[in-house]
C-alpha positions as CSV (number, residue, x, y, z in Angstrom):
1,X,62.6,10.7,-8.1
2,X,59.6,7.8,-8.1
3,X,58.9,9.3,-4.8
4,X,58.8,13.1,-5.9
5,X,56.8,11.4,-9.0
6,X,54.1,9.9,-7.0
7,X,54.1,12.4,-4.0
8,X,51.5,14.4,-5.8
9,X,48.8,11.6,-6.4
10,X,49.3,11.0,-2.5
11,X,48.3,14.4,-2.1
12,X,45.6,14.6,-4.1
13,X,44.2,11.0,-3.2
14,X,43.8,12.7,0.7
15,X,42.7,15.9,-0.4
16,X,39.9,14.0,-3.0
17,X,39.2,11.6,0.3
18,X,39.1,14.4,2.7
19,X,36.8,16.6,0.3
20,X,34.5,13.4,-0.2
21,X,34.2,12.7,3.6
22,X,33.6,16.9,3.9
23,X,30.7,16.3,1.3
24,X,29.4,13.2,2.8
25,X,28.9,15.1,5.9
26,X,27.6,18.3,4.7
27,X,24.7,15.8,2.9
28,X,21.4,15.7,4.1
29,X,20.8,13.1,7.1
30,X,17.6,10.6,6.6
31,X,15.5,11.8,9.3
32,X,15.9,9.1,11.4
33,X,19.5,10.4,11.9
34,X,19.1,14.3,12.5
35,X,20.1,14.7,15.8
36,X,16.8,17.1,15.9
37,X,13.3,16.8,14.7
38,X,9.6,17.0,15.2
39,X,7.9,14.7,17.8
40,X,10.6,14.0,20.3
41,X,9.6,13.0,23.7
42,X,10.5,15.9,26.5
43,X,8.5,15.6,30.1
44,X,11.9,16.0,32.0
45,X,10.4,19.2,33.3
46,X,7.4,19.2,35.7
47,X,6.7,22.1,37.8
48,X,4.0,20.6,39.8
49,X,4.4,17.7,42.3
50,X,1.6,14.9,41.9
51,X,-0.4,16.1,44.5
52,X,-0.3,19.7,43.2
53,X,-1.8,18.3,39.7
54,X,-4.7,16.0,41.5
55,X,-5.6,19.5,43.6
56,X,-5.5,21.2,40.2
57,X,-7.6,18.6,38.7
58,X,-10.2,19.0,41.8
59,X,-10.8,22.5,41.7
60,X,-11.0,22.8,37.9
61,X,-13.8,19.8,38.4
62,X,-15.1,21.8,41.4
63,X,-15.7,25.1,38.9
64,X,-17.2,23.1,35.9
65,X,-20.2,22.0,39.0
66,X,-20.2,24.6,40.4
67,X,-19.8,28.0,38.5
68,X,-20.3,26.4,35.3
69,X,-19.8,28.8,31.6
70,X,-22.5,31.3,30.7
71,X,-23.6,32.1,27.0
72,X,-23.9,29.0,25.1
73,X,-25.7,29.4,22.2
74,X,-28.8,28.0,21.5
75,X,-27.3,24.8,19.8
76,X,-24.5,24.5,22.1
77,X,-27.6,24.3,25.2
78,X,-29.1,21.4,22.8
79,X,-26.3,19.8,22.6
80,X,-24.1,19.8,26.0
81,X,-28.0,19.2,28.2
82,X,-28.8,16.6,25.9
83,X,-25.3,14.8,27.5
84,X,-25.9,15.3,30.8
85,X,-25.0,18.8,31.5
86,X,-27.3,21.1,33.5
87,X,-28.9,24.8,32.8
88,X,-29.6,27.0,36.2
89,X,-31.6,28.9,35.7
90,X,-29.2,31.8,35.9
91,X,-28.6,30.4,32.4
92,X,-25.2,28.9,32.8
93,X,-24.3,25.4,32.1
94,X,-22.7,23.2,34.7
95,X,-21.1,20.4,34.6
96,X,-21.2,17.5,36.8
97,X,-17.9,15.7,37.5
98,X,-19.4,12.5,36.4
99,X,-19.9,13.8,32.6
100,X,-16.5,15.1,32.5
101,X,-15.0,11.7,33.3
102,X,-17.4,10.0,30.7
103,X,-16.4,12.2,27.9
104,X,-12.3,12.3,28.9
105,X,-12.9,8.6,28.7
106,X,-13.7,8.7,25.2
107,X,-12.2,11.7,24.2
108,X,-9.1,11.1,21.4
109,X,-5.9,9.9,22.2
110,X,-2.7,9.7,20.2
111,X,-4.4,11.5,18.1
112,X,-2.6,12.4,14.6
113,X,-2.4,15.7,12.8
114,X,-1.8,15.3,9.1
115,X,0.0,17.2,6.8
116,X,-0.3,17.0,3.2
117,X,3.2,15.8,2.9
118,X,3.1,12.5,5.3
119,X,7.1,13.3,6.1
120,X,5.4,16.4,8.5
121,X,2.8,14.6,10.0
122,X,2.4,15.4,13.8
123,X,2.0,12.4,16.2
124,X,0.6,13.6,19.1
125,X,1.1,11.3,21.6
126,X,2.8,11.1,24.9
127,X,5.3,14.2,25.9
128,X,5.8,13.9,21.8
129,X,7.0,17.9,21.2
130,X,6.4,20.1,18.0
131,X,7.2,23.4,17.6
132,X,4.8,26.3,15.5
133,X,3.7,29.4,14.2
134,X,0.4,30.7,15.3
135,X,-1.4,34.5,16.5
136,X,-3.1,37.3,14.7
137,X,-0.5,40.2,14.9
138,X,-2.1,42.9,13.3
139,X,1.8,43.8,12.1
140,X,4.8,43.4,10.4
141,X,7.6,44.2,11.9
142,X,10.9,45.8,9.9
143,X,14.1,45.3,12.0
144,X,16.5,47.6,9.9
145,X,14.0,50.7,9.2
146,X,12.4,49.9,13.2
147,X,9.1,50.5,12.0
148,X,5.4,48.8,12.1
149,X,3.1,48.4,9.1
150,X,-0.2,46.6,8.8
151,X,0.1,43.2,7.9
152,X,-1.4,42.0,4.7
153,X,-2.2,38.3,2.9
154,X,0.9,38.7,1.3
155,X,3.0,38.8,4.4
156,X,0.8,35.9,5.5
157,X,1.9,33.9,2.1
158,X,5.9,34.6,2.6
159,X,5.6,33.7,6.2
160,X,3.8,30.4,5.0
161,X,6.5,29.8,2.6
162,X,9.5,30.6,5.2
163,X,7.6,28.1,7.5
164,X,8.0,25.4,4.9
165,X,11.8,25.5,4.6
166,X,12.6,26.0,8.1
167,X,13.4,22.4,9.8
168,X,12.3,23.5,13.3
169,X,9.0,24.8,12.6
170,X,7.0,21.6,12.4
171,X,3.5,23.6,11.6
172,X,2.4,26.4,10.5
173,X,-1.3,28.1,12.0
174,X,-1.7,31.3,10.8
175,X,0.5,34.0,11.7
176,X,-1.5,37.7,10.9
177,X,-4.3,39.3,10.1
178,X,-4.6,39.7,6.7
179,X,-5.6,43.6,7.1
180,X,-6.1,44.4,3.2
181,X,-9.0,42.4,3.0
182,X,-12.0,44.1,4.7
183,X,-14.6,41.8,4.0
184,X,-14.8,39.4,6.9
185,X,-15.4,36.1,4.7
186,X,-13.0,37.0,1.8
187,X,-10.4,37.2,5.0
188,X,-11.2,34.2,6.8
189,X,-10.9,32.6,3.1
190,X,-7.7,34.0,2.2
191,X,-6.1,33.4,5.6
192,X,-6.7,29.5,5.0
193,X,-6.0,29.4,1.2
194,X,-2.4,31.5,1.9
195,X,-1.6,29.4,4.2
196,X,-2.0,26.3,2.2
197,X,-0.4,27.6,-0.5
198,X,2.6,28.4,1.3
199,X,3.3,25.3,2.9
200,X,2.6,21.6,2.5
201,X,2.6,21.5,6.8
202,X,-0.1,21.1,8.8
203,X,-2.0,24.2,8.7
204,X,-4.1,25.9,11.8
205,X,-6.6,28.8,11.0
206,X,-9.1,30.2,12.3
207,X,-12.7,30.9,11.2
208,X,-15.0,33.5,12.3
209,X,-18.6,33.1,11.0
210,X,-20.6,30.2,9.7
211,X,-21.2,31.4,7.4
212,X,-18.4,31.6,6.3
213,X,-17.9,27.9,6.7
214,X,-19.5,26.4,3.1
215,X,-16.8,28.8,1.2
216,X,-14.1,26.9,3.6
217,X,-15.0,23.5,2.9
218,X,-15.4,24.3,-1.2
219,X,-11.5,24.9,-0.5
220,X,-10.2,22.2,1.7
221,X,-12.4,19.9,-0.6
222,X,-10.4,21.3,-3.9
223,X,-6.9,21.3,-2.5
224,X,-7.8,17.7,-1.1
225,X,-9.3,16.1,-4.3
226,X,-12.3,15.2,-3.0
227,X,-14.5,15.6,0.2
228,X,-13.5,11.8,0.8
229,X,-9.9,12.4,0.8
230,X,-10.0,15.1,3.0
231,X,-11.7,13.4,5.7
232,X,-9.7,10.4,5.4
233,X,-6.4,13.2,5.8
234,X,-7.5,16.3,7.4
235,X,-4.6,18.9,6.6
236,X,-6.0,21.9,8.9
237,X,-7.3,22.1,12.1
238,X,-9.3,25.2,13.2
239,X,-8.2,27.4,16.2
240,X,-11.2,27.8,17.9
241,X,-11.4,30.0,21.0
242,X,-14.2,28.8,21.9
243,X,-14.6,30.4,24.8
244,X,-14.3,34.1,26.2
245,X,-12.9,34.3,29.9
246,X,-13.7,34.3,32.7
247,X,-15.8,30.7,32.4
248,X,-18.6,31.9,29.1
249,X,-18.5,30.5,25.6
250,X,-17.7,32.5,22.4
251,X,-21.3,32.1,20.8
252,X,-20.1,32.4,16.8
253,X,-17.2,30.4,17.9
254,X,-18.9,27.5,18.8
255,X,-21.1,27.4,16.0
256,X,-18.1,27.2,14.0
257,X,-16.6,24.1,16.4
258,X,-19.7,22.5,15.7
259,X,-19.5,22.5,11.9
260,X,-15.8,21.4,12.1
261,X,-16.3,18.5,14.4
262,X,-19.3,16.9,11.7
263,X,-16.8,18.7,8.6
264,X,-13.8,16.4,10.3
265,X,-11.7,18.8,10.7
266,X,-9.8,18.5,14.4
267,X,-10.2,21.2,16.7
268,X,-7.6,23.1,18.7
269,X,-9.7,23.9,22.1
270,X,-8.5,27.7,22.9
271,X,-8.7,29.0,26.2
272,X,-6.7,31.9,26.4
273,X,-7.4,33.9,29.6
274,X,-5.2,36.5,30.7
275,X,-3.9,36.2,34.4
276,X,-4.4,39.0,36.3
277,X,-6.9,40.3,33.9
278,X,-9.7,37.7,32.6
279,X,-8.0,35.2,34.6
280,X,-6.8,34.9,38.3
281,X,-3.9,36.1,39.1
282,X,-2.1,33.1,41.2
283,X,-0.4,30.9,38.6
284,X,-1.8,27.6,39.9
285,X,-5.8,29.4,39.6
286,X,-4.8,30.3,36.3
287,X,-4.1,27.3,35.5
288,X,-7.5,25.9,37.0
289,X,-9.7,28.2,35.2
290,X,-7.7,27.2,31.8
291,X,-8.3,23.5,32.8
292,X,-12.1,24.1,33.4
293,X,-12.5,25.7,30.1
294,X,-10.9,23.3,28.2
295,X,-12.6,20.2,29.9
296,X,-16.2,21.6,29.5
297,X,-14.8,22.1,25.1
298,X,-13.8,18.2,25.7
299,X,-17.4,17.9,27.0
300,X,-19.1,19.8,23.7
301,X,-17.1,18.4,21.1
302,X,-17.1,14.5,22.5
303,X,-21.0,15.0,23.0
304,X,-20.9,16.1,18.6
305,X,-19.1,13.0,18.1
306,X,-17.3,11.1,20.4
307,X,-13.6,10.3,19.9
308,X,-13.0,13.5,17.3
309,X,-9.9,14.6,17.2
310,X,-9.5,18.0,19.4
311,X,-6.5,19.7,20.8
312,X,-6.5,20.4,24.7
313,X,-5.8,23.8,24.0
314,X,-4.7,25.8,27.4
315,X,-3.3,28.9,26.1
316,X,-3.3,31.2,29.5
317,X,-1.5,34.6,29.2
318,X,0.3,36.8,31.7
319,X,-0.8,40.5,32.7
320,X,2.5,42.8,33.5
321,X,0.1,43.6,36.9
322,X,2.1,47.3,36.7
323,X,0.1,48.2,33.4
324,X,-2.6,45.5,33.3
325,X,-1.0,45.0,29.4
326,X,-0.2,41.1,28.3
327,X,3.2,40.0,28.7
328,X,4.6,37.4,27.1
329,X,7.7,36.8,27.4
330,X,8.2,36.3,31.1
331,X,9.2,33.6,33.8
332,X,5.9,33.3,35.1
333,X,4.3,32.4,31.3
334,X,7.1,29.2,30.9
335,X,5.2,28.2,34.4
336,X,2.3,28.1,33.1
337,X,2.5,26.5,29.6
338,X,4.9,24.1,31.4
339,X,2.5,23.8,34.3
340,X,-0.4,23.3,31.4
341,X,1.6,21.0,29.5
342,X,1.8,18.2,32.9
343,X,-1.9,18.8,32.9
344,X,-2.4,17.4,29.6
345,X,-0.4,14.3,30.5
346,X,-2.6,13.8,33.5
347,X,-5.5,13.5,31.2
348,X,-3.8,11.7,28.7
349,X,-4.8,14.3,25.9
350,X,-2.8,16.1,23.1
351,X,-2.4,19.3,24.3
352,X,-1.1,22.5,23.0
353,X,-0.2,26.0,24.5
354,X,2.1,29.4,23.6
355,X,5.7,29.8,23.5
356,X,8.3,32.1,22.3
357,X,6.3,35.3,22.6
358,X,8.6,38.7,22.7
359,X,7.4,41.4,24.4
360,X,10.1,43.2,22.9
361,X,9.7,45.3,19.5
362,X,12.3,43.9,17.5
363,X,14.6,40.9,17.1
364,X,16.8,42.1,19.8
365,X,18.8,40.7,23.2
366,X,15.5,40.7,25.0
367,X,13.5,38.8,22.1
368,X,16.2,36.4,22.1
369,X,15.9,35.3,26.4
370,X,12.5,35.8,26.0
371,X,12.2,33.2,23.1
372,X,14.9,30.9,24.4
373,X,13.4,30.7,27.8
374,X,10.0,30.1,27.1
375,X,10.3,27.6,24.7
376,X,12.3,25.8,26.6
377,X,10.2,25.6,29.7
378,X,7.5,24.2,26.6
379,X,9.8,21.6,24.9
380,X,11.3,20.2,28.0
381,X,7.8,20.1,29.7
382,X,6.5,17.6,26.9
383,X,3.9,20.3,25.7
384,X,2.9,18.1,22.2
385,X,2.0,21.9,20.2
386,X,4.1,24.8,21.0
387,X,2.3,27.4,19.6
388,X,3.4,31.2,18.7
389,X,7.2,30.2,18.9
390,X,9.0,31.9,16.5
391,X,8.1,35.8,15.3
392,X,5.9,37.0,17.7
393,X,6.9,40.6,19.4
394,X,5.0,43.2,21.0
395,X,3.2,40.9,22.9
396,X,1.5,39.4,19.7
397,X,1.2,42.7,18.2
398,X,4.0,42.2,15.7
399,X,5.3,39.4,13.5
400,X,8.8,39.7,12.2
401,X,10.0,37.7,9.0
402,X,13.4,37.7,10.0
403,X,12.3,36.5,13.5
404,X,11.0,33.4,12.0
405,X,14.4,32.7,11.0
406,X,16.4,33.4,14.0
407,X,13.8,31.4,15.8
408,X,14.7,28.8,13.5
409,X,17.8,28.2,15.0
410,X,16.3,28.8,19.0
411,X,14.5,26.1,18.1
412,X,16.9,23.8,17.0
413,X,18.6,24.2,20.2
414,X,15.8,23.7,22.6
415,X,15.3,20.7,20.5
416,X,18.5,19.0,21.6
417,X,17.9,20.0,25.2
418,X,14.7,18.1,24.4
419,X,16.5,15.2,23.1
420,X,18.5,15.4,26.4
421,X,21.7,12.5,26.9
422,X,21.8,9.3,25.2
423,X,23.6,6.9,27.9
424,X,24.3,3.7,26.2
425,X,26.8,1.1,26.0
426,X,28.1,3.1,23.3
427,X,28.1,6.5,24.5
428,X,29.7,5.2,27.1
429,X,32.5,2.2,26.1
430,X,35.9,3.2,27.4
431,X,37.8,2.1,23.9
432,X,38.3,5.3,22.2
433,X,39.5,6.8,25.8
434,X,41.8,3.8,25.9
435,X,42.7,4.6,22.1
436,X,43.3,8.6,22.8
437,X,45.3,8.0,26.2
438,X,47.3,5.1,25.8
439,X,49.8,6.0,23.3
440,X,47.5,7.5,20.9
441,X,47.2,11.5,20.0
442,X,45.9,12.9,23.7
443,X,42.6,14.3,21.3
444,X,39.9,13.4,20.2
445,X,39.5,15.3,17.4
446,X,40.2,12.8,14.4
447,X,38.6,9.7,16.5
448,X,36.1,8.0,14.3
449,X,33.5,8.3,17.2
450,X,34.3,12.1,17.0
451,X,33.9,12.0,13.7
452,X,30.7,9.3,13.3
453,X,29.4,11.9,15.6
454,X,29.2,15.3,14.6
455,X,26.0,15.4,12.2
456,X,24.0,12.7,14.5
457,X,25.1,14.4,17.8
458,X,25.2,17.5,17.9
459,X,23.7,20.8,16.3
460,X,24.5,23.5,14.2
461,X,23.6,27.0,13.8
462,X,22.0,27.9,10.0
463,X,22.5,31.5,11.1
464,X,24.4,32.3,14.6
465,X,28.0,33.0,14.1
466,X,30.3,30.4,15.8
467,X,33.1,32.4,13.9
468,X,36.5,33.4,15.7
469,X,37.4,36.9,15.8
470,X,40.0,37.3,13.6
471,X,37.3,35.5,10.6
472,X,34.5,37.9,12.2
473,X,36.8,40.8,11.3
474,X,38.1,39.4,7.9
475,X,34.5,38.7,6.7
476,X,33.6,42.5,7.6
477,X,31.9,42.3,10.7
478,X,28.7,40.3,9.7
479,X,25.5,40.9,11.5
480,X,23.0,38.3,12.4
481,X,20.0,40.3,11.3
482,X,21.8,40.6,7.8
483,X,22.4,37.0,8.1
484,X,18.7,36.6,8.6
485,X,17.5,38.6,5.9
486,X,20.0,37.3,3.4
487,X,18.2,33.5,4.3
488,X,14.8,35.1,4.2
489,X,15.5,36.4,0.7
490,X,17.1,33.8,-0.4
491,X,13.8,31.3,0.6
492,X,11.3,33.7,-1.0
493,X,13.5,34.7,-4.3
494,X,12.5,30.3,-4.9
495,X,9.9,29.1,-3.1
496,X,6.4,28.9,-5.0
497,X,2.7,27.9,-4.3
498,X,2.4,24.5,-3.0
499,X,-0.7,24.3,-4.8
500,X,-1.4,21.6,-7.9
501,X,-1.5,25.2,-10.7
502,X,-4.9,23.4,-11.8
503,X,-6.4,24.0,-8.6
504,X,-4.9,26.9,-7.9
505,X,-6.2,28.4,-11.3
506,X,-10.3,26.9,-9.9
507,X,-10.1,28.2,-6.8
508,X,-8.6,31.7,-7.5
509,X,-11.6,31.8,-10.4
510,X,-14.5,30.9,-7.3
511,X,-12.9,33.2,-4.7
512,X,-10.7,37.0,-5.0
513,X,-7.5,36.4,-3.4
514,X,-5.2,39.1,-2.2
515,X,-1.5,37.5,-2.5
516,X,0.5,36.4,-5.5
């Protein structure tokens, strides 16, 4: 009778336990314990040998001397002659391999990207890897209706806004072309301002004209609190392709770069040739031509002001040499951001480059390889800014909402192959074997290591479905693109401006913005 009595409270004191240990798991993990985050070290990866980098290194030297860029501006001739460089009189500069090694001698190093929440801050250092948003699709994609529209500052806003409540996207550089606003400064202004009040990140953007430039800093200053506090923390760097391939400078683009570098805003050095197209065809030349760009932008911006911060920014692109159109998404663009992303280690610079483009049209089979492969290649390389990887289809045509979500947990993934094995004296003590074997169970399923284990070892899926069948078919057949949407919803039904409302309410009186 006592025992029928107190059988109850025995129940209910496991259930309470087991429910409290249930909770305790399901809470959020101090970073230092997610088995996943922003900055881990990759470099397992390494497509070329030693020698193939130092021949790399050679000829991308041997170009700078000899073929030099064409079309620098007239400030940019000032500038990069007044360091050492040289003007044929074909009017291209040149660059003699002893000025490259000056300036990579003082060029930055662990250089730091800073959010305007400290928890975000990129360190990039070493094969440290973060993943990001970046491109100019010119569309949004809608996976359940399967059509394009024109992308609009609104669309820029929720994707900001998604970017701040996904884990795995540790930045956020813009996405789209905001193409509701046809003035060309009111756009590169509200490109930067949605952005920053989406997400709290560290934000890329990218500005076209310099004039535009004094409406930029009025903004950065504001959201800052001062011009002093943004220089001591700058929040956005500026995607700057600051050259056109083959080997000339971008002429408004480099006035721009110039204003940054004094404005102290760090630079992301773009070189995006396309092999097979505006660059060469072999990998390993596309690669050179990448690394010759981007040394003789390490050159301009170290002869500004030596040591500013600037992003080794070899972004080289594929040609599908059937059509002559970009792809992607293939095998041979893993090679080369993996193969750029060892070439930033050899010159000890934070480097960034693309990943995760889809060629495909929608967030299909084809997106998903495409995705998974690429940045993979990128996180396992040690690439330190993994641009473009999540939402980009049509070969950076199209951006996809939903995309950004499913990427979310792509990313996740790749960053626990990044992580790689952790062999320890722990990981590997033969007690709990001894424990399971030797008279215990024969499983491992209620071991305390299991248990200890399953939040700081391994990772879980937000939205693919580990279900069985039989709860597939009792929860009526659920669809990951519905189970994308519902999250995307669910993010932008809550999430608001990241803006102070004070600042907000200044800057939208000083400037016409196009989102809400």
């Amino acid at each position: 009778m006592n025992d029928m009595a107190q059988a109850p409270a025995r129940r209910a004191s496991r259930s309470g336990g087991r429910a409290a240990r249930v909770a305790l798991r399901g809470a959020p993990l101090a970073d230092e314990l997610r088995p996943v985050r922003g900055g881990l070290p990759g470099g397992r990866y390494q497509p070329l040998t030693e020698a193939e980098v130092e021949r790399i290194h050679h000829a991308a030297l041997d170009a700078l001397e000899q073929i030099g860029l064409a079309n620098a501006p007239p400030s940019g001739v000032e500038i990069l002659t007044g360091a050492g460089a040289v003007q044929g009189d074909d009017g291209r500069i040149r660059f003699p391999r002893a000025l490259v090694e000056d300036m990579l001698a003082v060029a930055a190093r662990d250089l730091t990207l800073y959010a305007r929440d400290p928890k975000h801050d990129l360190h990039l250092s070493g094969t440290n890897v973060h993943f990001g948003t970046a491109g100019a699709a010119v569309h949004m994609v809608d996976p359940h209706t399967l059509e394009y529209r024109e992308s609009t500052a609104q669309d820029l806003y929720d994707s900001a806004r998604l970017a701040e409540h996904l884990d795995n996207i540790h930045f956020f550089q813009r996405t789209m072309v905001c193409r509701d606003v046809d003035d060309p400064r009111d756009m590169d202004l509200n490109t930067l301002y949605a952005s920053l009040s989406g997400t709290k990140k560290h934000v890329g953007s990218s500005f076209f004209d310099i004039a535009h430039m004094p409406g930029v800093w009025d903004i950065l200053h504001m959201v800052a609190g001062g011009e002093d506090a943004w220089r001591a923390r700058p929040f956005v760097s500026n995607s700057n392709c600051f050259v056109v391939p083959p080997m000339k400078f971008a002429e408004e683009s480099c006035r721009v770069m110039e204003d940054c570098v004094r404005g102290g805003m760090p630079v992301l050095l773009l070189s995006a040739g396309q092999a097979g197209a505006t660059a060469p065809a072999p990998v390993a030349l596309a690669i050179v031509q990448a690394m010759a760009e981007c040394l003789a932008g390490v050159v301009y911006v170290n002869a500004i002001r030596p040591g500013a911060p600037a992003i080794f920014g070899t972004w080289p692109f594929v040609s599908d040499l059937r059509t002559g159109a970009m792809s992607g998404g293939g095998a041979e663009q893993a090679l080369l951001s993996a193969g750029c992303a060892q070439m930033h280690r050899f010159y000890d610079l934070p480097g960034g480059a693309s990943s995760g483009i889809s060629d495909s049209k929608l967030p299909d089979m084809q997106a998903g390889w495409e995705n998974a492969i690429t940045n993979t290649l990128a996180g396992l390389s040690g690439l330190n800014m993994c641009y473009e990887a999540v939402g980009m289809h049509a070969s950076l045509l199209g951006f996809c909402l939903e995309s950004m979500v499913l990427g979310d947990d792509i990313l996740g993934q790749v960053m626990r192959l990044v992580r790689g094995i952790d062999v320890t004296d722990e990981t590997l003590s033969l007690d709990v074997m001894r424990e399971v074997c030797m008279g215990g169970p024969g499983h491992y399923l209620a071991a305390g290591q299991t248990l200890a284990l399953m939040q700081t070892e391994y990772v879980y899926p937000q939205i693919g479905n580990r279900m069985s069948v039989k709860e597939w078919l009792e929860a009526g057949k659920p669809l990951l693109l519905d189970a994308a949407t519902a999250r995307k919803e669910e993010i932008l039904a809550t999430a608001r401006s990241v803006i102070d409302p004070a600042v907000d309410r200044e800057i939208r009186a000083r400037f016409e913005m196009f989102f809400r």
